[in-house]
N, CA, C and O atoms as a CHARMM CRD file, in Angstrom:
* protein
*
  360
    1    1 UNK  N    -31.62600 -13.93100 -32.82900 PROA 1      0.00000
    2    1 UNK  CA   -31.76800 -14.05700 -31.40400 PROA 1      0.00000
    3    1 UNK  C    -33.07700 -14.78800 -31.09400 PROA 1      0.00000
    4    1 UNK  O    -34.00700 -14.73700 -31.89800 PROA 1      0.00000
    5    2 UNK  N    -33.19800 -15.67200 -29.60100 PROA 2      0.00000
    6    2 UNK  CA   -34.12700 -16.31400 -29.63300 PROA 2      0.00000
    7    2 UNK  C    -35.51500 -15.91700 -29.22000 PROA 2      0.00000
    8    2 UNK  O    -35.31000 -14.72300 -29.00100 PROA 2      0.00000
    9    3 UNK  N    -36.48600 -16.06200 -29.02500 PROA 3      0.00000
   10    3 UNK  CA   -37.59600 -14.90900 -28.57400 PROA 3      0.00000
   11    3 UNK  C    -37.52200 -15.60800 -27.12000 PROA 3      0.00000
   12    3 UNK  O    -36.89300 -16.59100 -26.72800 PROA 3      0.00000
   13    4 UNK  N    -38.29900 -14.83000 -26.55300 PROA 4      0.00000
   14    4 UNK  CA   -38.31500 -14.90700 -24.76700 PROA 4      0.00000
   15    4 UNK  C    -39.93700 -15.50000 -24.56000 PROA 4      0.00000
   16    4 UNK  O    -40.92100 -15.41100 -25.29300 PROA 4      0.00000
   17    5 UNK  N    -39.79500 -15.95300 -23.61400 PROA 5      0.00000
   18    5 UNK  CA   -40.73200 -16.18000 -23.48000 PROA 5      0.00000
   19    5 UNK  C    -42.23700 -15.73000 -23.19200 PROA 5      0.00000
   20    5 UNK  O    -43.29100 -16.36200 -23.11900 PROA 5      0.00000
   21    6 UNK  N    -41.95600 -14.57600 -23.07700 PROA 6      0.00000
   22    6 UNK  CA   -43.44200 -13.34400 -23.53900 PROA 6      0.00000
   23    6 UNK  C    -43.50700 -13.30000 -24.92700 PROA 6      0.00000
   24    6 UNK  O    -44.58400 -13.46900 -25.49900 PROA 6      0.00000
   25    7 UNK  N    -42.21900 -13.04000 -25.68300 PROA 7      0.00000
   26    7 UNK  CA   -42.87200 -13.23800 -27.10500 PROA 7      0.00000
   27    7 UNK  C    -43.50500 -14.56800 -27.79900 PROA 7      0.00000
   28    7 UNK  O    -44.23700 -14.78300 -28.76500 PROA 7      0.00000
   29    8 UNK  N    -43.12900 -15.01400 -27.23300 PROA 8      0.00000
   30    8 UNK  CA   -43.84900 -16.40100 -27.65200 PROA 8      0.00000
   31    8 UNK  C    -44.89400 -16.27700 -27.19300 PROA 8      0.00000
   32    8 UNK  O    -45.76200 -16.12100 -28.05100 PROA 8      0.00000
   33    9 UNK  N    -45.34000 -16.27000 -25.89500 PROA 9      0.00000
   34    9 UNK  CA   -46.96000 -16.05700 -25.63500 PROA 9      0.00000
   35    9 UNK  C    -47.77100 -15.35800 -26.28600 PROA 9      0.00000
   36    9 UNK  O    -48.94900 -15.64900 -26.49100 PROA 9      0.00000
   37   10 UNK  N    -47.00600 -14.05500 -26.78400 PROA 10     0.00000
   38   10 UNK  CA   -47.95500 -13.43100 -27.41100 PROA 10     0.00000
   39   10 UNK  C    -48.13400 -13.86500 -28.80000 PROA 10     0.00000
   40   10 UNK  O    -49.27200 -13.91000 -29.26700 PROA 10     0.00000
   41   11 UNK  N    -46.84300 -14.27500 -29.68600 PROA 11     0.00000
   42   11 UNK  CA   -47.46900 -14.88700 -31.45700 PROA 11     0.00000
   43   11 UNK  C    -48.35900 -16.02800 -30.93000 PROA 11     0.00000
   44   11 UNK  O    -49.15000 -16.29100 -31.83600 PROA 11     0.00000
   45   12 UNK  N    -48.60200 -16.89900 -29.76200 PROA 12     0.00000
   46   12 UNK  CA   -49.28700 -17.58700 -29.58300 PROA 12     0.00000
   47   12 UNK  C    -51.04000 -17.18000 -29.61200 PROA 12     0.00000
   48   12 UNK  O    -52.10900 -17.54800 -30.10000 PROA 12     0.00000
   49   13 UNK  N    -50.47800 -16.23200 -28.77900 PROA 13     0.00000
   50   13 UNK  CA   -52.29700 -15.38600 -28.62700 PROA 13     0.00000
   51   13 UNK  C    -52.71900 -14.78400 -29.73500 PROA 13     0.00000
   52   13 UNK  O    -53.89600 -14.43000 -29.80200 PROA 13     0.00000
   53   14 UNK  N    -52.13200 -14.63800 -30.44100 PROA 14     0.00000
   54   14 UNK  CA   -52.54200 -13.41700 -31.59100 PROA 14     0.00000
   55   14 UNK  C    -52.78400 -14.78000 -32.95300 PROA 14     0.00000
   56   14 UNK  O    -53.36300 -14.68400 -34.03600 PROA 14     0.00000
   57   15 UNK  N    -52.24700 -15.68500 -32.47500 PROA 15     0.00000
   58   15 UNK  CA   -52.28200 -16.59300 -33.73100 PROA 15     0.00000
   59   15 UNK  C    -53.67700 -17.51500 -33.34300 PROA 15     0.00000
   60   15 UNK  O    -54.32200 -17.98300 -34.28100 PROA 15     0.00000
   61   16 UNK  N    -53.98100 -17.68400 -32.37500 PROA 16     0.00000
   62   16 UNK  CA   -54.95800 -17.88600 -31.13800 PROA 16     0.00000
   63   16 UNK  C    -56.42100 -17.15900 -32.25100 PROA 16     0.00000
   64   16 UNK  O    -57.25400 -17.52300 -33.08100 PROA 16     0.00000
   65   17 UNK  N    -56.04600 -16.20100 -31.67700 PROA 17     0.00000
   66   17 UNK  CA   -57.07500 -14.67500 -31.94700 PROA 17     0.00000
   67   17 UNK  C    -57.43200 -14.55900 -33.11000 PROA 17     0.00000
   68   17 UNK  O    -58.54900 -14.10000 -33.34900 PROA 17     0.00000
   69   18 UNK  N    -56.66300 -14.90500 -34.02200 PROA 18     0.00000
   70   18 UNK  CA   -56.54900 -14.63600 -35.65300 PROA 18     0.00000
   71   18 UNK  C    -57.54500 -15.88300 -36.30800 PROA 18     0.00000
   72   18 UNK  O    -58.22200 -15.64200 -37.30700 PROA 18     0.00000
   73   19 UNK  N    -57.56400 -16.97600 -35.77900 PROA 19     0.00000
   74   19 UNK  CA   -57.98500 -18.00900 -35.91800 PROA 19     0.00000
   75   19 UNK  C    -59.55000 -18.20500 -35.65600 PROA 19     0.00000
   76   19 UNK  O    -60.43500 -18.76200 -36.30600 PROA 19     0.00000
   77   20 UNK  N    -59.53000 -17.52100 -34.44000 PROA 20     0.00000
   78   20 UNK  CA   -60.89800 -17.84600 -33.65000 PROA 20     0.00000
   79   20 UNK  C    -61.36000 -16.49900 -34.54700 PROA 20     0.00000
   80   20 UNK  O    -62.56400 -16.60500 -34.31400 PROA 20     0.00000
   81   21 UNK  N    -61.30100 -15.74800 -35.08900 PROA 21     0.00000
   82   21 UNK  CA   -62.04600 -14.01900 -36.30900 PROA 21     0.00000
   83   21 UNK  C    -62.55300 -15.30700 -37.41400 PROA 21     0.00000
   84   21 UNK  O    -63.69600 -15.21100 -37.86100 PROA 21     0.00000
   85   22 UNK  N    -61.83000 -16.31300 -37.77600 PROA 22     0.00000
   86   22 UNK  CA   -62.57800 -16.73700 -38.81700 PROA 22     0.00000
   87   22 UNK  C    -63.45400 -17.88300 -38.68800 PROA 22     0.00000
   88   22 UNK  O    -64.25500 -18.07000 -39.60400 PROA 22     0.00000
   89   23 UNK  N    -63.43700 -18.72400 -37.65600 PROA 23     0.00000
   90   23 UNK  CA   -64.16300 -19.41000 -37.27200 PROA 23     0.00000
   91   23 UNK  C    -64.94300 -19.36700 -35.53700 PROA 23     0.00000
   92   23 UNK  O    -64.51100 -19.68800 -34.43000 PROA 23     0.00000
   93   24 UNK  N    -65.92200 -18.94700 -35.89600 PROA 24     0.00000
   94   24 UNK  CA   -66.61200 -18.31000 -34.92600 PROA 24     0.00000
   95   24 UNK  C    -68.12900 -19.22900 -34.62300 PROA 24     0.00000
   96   24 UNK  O    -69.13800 -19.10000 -35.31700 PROA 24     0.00000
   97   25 UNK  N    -67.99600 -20.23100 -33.34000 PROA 25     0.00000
   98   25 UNK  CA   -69.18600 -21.04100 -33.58100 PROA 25     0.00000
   99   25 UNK  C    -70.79600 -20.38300 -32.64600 PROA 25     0.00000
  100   25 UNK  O    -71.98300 -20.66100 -32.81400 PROA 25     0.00000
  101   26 UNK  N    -69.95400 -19.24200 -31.46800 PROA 26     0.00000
  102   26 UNK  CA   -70.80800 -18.22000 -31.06600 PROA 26     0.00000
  103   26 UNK  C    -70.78200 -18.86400 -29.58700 PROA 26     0.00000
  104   26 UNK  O    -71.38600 -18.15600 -28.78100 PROA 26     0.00000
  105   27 UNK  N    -70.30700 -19.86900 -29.11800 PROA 27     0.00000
  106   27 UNK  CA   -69.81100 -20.62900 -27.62700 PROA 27     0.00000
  107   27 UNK  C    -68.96900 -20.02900 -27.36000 PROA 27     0.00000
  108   27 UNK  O    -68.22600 -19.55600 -28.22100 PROA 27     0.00000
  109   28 UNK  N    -68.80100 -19.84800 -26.10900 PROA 28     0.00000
  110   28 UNK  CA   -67.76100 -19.37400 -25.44400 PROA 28     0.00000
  111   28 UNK  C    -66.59600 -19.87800 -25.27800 PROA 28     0.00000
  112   28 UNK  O    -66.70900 -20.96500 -24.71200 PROA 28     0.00000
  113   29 UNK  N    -65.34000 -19.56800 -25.53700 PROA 29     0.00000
  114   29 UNK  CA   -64.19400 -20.45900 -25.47400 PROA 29     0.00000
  115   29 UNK  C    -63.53400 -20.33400 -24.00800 PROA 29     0.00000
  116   29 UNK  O    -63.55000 -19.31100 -23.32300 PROA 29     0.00000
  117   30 UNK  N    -62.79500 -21.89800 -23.56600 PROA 30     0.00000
  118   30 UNK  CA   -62.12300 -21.60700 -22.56400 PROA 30     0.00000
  119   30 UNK  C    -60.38000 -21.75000 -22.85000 PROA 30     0.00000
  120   30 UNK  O    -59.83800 -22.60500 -23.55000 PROA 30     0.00000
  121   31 UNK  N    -59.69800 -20.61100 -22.06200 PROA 31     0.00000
  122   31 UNK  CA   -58.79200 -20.29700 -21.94500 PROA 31     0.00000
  123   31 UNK  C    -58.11700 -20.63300 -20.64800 PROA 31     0.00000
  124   31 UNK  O    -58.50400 -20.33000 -19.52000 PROA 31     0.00000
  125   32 UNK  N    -56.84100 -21.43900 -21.05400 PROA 32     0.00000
  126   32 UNK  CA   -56.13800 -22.09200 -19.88700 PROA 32     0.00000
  127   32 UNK  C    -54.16800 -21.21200 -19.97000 PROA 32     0.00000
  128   32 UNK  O    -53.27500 -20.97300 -20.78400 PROA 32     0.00000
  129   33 UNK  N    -54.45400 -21.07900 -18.69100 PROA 33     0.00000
  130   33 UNK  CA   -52.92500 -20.53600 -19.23800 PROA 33     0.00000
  131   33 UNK  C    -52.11900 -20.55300 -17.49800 PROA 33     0.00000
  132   33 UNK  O    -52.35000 -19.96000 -16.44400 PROA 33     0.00000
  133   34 UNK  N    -51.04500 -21.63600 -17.98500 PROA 34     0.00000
  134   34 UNK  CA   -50.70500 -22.80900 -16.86000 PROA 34     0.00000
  135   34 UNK  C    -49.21000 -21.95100 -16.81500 PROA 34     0.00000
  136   34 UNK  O    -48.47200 -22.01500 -17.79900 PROA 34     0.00000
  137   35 UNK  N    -48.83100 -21.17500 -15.65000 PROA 35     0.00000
  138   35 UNK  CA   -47.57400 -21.02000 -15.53300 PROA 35     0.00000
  139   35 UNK  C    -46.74000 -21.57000 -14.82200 PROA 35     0.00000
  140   35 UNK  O    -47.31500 -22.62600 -14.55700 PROA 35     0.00000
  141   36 UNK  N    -45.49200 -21.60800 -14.17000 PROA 36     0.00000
  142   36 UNK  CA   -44.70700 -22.67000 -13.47400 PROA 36     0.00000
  143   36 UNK  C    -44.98700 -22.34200 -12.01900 PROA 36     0.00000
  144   36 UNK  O    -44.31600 -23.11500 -11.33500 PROA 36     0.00000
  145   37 UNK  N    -45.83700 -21.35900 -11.11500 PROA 37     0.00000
  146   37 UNK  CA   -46.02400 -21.06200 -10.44300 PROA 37     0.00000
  147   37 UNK  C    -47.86300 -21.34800 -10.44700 PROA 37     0.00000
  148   37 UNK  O    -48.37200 -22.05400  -9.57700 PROA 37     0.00000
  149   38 UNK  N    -48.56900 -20.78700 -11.38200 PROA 38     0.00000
  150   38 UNK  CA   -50.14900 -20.82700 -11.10300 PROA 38     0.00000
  151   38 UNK  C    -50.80100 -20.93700 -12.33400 PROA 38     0.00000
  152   38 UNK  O    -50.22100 -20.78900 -13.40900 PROA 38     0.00000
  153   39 UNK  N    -52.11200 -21.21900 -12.19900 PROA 39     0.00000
  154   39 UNK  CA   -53.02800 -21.74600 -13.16800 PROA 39     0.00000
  155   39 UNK  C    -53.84600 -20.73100 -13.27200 PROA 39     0.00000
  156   39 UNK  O    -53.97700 -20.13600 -12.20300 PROA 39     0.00000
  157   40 UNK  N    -54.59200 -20.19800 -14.35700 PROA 40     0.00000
  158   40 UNK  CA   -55.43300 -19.35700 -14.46900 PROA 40     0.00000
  159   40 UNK  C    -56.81700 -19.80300 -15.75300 PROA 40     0.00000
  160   40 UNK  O    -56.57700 -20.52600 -16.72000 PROA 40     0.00000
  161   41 UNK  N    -57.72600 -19.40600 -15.57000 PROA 41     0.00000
  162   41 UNK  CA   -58.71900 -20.15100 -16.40400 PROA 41     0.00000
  163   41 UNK  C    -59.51300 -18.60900 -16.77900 PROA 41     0.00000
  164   41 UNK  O    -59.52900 -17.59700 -16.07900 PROA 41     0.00000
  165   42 UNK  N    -60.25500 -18.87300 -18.36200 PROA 42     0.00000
  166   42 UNK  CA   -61.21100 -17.40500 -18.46500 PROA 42     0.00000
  167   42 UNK  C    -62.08800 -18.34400 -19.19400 PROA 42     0.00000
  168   42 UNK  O    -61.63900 -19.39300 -19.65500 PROA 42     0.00000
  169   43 UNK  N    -63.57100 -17.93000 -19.33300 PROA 43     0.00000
  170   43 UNK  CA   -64.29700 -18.38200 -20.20400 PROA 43     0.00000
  171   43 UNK  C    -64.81700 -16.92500 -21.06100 PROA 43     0.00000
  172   43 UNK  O    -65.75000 -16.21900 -20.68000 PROA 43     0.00000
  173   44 UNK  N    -64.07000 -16.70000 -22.16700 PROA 44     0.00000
  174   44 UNK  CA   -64.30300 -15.56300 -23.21700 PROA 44     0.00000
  175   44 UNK  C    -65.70800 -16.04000 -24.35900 PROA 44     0.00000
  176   44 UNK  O    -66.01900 -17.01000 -25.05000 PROA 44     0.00000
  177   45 UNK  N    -66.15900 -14.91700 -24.08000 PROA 45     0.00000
  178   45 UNK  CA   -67.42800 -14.68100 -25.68000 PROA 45     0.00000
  179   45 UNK  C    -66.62100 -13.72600 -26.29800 PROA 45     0.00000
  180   45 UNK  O    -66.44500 -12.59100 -25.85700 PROA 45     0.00000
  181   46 UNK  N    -65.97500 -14.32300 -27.63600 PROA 46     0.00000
  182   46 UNK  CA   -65.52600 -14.07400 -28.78100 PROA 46     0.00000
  183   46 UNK  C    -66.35500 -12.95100 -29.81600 PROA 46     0.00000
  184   46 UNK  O    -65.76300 -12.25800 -30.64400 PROA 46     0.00000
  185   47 UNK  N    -67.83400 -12.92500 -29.59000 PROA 47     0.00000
  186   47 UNK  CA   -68.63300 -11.86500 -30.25500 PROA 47     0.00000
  187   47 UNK  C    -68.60500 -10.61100 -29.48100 PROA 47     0.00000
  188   47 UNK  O    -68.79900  -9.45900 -29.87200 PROA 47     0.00000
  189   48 UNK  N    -68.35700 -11.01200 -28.43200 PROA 48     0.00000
  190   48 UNK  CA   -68.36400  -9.46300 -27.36200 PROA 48     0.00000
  191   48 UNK  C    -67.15200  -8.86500 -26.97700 PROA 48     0.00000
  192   48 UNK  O    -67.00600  -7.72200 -26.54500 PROA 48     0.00000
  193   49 UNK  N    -66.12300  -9.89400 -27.20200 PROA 49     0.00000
  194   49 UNK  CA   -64.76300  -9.40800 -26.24200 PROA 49     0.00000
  195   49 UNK  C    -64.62600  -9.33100 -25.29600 PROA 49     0.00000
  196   49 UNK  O    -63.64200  -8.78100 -24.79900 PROA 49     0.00000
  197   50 UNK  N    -65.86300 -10.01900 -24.45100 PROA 50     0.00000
  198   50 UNK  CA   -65.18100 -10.21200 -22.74200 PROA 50     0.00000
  199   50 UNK  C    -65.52500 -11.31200 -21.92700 PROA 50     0.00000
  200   50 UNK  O    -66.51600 -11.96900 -22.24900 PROA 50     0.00000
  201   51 UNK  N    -64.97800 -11.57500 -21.08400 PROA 51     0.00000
  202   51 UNK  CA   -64.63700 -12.23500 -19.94900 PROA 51     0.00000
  203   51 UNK  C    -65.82300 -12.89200 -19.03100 PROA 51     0.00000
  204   51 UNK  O    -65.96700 -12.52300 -17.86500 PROA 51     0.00000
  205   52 UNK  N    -66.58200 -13.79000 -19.56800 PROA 52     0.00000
  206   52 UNK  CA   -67.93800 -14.63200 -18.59100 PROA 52     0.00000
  207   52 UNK  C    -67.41300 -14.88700 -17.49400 PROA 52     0.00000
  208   52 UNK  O    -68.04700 -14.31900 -16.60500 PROA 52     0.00000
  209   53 UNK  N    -66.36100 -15.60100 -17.01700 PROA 53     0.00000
  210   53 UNK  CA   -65.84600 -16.20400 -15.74600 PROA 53     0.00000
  211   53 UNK  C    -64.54000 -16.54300 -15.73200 PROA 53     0.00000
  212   53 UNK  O    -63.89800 -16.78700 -16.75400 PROA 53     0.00000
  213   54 UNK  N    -63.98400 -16.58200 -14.31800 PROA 54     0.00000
  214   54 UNK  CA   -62.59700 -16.48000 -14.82600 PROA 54     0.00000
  215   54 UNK  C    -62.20200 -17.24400 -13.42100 PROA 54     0.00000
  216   54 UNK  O    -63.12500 -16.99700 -12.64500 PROA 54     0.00000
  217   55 UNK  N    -61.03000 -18.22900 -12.63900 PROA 55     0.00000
  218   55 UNK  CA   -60.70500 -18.50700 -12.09600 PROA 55     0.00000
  219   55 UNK  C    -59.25600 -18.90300 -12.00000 PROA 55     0.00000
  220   55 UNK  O    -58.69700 -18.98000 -13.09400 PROA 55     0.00000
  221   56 UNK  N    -58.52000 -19.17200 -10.94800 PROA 56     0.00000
  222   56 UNK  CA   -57.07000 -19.12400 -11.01900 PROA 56     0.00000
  223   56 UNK  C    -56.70400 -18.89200  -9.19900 PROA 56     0.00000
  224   56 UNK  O    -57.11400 -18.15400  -8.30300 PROA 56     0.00000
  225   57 UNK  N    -55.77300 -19.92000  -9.33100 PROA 57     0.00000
  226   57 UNK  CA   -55.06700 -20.55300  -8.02200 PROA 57     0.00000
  227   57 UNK  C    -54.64600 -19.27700  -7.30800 PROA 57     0.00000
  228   57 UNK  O    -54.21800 -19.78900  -6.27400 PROA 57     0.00000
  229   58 UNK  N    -54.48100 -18.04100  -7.15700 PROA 58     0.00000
  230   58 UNK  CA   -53.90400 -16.94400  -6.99500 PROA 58     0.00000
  231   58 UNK  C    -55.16300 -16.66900  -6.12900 PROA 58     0.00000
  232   58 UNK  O    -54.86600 -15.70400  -5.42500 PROA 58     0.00000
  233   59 UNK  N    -56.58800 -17.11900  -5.81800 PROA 59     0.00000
  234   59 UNK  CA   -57.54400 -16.70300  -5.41400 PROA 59     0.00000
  235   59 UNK  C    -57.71600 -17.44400  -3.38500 PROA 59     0.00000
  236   59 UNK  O    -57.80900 -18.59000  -2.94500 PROA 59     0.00000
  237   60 UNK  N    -57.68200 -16.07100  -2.71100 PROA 60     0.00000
  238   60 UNK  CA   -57.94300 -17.15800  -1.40500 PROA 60     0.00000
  239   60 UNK  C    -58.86500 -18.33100  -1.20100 PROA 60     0.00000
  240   60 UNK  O    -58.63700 -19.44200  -0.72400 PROA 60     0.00000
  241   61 UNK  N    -59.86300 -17.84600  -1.64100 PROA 61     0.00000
  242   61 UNK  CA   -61.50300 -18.72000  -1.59300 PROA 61     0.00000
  243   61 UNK  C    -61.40400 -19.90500  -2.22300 PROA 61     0.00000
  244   61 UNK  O    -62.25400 -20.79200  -2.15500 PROA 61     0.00000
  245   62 UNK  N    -60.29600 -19.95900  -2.89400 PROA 62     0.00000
  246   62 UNK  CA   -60.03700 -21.26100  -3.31700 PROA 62     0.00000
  247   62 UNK  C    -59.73200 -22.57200  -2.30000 PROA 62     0.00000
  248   62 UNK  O    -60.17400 -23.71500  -2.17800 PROA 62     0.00000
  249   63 UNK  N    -58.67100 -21.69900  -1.61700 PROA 63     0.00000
  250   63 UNK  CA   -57.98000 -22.63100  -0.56000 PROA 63     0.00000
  251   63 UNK  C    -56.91000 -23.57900  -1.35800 PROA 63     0.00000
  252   63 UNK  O    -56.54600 -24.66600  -0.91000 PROA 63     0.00000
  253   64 UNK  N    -56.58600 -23.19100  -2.23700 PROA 64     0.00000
  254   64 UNK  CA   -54.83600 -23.93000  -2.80400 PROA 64     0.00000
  255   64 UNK  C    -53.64100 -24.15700  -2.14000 PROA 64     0.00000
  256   64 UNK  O    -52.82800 -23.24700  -2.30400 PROA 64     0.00000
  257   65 UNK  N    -53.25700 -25.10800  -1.41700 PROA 65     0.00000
  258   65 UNK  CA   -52.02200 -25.08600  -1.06700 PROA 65     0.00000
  259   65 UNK  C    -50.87100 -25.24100  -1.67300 PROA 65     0.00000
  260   65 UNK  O    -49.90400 -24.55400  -1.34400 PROA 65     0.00000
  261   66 UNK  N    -50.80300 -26.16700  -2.64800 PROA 66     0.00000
  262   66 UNK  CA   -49.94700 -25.95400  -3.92900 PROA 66     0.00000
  263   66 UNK  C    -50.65400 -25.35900  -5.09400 PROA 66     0.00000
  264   66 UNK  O    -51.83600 -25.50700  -5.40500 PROA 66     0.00000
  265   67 UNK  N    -49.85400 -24.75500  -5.60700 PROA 67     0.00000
  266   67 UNK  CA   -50.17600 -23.55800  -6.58600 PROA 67     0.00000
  267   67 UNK  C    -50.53900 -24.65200  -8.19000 PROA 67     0.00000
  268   67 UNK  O    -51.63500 -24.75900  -8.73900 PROA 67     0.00000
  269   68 UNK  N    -49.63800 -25.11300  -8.47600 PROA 68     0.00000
  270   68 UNK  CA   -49.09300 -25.51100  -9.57800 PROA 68     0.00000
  271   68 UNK  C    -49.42600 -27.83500  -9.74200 PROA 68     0.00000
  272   68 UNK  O    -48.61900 -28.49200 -10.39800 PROA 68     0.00000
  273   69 UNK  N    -50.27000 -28.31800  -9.25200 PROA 69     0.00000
  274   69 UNK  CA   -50.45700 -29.59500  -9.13800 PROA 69     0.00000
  275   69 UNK  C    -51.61800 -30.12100  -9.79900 PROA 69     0.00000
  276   69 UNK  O    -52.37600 -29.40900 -10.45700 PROA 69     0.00000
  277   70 UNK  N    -51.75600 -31.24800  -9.64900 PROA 70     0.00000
  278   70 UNK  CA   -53.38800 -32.24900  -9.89200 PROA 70     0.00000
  279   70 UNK  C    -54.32300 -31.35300  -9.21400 PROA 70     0.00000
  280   70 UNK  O    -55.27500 -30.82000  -9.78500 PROA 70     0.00000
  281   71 UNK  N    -53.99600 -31.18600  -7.85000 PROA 71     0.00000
  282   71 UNK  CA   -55.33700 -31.04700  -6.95200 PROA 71     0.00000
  283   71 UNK  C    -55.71600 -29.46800  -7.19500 PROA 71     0.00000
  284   71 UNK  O    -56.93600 -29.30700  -7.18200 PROA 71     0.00000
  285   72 UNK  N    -55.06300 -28.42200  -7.38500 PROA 72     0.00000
  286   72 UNK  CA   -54.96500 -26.62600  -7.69400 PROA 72     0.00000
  287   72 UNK  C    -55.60500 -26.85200  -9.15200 PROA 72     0.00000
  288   72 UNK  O    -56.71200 -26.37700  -9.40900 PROA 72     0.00000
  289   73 UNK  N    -55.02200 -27.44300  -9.90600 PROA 73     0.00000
  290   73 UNK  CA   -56.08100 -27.86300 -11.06400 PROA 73     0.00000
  291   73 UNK  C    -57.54900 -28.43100 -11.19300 PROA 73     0.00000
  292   73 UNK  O    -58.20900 -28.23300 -12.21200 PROA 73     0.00000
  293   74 UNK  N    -57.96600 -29.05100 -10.25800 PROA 74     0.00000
  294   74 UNK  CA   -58.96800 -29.90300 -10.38700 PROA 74     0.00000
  295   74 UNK  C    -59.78900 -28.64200  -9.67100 PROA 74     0.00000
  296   74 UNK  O    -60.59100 -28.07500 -10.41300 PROA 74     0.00000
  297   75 UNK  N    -59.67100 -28.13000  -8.27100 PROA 75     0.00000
  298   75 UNK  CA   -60.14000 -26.94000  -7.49200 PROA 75     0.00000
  299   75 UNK  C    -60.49800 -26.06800  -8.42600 PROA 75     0.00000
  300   75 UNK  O    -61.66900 -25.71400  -8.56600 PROA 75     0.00000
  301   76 UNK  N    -59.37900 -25.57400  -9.26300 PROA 76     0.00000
  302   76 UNK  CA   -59.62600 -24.60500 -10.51300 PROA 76     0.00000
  303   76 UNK  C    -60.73000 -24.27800 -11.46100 PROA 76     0.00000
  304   76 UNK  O    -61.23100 -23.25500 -11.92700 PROA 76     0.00000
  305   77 UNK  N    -60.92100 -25.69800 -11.56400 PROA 77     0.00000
  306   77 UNK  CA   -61.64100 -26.65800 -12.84100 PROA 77     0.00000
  307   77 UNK  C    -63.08000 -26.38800 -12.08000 PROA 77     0.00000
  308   77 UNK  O    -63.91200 -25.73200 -12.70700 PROA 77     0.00000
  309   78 UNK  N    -63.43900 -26.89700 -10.66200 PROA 78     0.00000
  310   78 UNK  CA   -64.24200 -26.94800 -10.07400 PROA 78     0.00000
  311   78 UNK  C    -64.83300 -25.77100 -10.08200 PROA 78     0.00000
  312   78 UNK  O    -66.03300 -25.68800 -10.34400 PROA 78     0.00000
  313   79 UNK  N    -63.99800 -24.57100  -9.76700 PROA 79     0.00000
  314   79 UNK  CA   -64.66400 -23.57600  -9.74000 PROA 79     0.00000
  315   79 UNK  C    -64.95000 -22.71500 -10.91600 PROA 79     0.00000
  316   79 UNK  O    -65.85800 -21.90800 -10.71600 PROA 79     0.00000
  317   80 UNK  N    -64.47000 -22.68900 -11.94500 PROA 80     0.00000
  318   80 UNK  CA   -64.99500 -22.08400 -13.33700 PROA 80     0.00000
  319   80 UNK  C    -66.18400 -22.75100 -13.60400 PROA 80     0.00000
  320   80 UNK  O    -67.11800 -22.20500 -14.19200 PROA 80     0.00000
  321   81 UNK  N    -66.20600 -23.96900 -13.18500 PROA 81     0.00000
  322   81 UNK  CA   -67.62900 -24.92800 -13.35400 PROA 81     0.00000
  323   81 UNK  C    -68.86200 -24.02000 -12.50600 PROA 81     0.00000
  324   81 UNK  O    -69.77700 -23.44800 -13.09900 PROA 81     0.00000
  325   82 UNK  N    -68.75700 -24.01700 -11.60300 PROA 82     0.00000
  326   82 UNK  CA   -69.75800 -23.21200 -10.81300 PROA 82     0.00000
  327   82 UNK  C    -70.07800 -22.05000 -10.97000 PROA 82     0.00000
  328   82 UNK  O    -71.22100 -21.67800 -10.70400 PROA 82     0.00000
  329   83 UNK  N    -68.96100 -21.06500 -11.52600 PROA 83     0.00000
  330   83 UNK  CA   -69.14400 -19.81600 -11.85400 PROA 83     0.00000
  331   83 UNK  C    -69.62100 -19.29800 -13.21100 PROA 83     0.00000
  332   83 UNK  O    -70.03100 -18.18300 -13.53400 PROA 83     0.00000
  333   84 UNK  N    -69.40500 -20.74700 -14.11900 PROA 84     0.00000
  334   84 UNK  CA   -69.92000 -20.79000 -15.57000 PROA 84     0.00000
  335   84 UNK  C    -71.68300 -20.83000 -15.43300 PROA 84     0.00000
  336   84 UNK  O    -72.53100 -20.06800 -15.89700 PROA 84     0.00000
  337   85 UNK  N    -71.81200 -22.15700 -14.52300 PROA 85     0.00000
  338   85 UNK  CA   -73.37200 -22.26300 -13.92700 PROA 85     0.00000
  339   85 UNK  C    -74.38600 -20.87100 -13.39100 PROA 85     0.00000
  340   85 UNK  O    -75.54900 -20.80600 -12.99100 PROA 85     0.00000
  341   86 UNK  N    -73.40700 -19.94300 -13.59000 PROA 86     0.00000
  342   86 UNK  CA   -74.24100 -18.93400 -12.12600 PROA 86     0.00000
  343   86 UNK  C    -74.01800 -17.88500 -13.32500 PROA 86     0.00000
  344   86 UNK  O    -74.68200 -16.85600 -13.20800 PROA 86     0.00000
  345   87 UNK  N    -73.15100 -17.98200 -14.51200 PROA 87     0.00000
  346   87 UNK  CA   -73.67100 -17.22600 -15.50800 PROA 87     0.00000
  347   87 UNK  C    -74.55100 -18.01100 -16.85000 PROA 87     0.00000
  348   87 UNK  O    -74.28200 -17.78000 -18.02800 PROA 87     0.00000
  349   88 UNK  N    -75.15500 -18.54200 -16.59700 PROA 88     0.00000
  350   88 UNK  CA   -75.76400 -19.22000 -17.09300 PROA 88     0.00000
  351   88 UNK  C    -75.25800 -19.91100 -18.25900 PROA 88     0.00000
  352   88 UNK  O    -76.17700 -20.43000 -18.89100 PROA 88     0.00000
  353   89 UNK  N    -74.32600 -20.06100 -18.66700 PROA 89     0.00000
  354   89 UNK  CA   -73.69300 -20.74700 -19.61600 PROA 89     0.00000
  355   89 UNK  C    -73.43600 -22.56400 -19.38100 PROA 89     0.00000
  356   89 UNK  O    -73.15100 -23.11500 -18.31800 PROA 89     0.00000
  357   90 UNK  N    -73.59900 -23.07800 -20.44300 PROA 90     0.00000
  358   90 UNK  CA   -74.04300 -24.63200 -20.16900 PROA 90     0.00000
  359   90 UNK  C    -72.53600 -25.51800 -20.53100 PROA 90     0.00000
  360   90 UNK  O    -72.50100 -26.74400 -20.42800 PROA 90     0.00000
């Protein structure tokens, strides 16, 4: 039977995860995860296990009118940028 599409996300993440345990450069990685409806962004520290900044079209303050485009992307982009800045990460 074929896997669904949560299982796939997840051997994705875990194969993701498995990868980043052995090569570890101590930068924070960014995480994009684009669904057919909305965009979501995290910037993870891999030594700590959590979450520096995080943004995604689902947010009012954004002001997105399409969820899923160029411009909800670029807004997106814009704002993990600023919120990366204000945690001091370069």
């Amino acid at each position: 039977m074929a896997l669904s599409k949560r299982e796939l996300f997840q051997k994705r993440r875990m194969r993701v995860r498995n990868k980043l345990r052995s090569v570890n450069t101590g930068k924070p990685r960014l995480s994009v995860h684009r669904s057919s409806k909305n965009i979501s962004v995290q910037l993870i520290d891999d030594l700590e296990g959590k979450t520096l900044a995080s943004a995604s079209t689902l947010e009012k303050d954004l002001g997105v009118v399409g969820r899923n485009n160029v411009e909800a992307a670029t807004k997106v982009g814009q704002a993990i940028a600023e919120r990366a800045k204000k945690a001091g990460i370069d």
